[in-house]
C-alpha distance (Angstrom), angle and dihedral (degrees) to the residues before:
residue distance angle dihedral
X1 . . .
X2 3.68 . .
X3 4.05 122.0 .
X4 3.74 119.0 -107.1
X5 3.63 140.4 175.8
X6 3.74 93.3 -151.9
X7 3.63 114.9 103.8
X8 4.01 121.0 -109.6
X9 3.78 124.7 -154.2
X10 3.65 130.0 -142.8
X11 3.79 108.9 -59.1
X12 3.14 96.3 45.7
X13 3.64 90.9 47.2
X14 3.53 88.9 58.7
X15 4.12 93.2 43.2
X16 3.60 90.3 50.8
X17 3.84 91.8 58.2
X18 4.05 99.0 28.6
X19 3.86 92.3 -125.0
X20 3.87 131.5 137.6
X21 4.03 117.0 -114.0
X22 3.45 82.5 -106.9
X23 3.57 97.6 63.1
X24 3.67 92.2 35.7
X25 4.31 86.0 75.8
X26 3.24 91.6 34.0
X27 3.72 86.5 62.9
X28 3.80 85.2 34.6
X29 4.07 87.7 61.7
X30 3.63 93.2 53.2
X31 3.94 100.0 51.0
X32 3.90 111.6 -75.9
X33 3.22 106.4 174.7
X34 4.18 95.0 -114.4
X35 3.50 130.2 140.9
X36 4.10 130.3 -152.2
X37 3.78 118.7 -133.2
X38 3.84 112.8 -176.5
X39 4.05 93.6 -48.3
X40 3.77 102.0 -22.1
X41 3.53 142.8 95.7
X42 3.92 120.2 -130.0
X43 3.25 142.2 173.2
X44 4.05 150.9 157.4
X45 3.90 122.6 -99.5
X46 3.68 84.6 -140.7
X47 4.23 95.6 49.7
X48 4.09 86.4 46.9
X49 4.10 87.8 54.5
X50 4.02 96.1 42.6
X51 3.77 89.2 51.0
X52 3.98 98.9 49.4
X53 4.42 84.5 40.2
X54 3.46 83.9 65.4
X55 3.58 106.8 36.7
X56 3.98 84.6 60.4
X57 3.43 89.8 51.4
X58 3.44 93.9 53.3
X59 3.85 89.3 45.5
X60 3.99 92.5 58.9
X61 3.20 94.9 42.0
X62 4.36 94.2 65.1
């Protein structure tokens, strides 16, 4: 999926990393990097990549 600085809500949150709604706050409860504007969920492509980099990092690194 191409990189872009424009902000994405929700579903496409979701699309962008093939996970349920459900999973989406579940994710949300442990730190995904989301923000709330008014009533909706948004984020950056690019934020949503850093975050999961260095999650896997962290994961090889126990």
């Amino acid at each position: 999926m191409p990189k872009s600085k424009a902000l994405i809500g929700l579903r496409s949150i979701c699309d962008y990393l093939q996970v349920s709604r459900k999973v989406f706050y579940d994710l949300v409860d442990k730190g995904l990097p989301v923000k709330r504007l008014g009533n909706r969920w948004v984020s950056h492509t690019e934020v949503l990549d850093k975050y999961f980099e260095k999650a896997v990092e962290v994961e090889k690194e126990t």
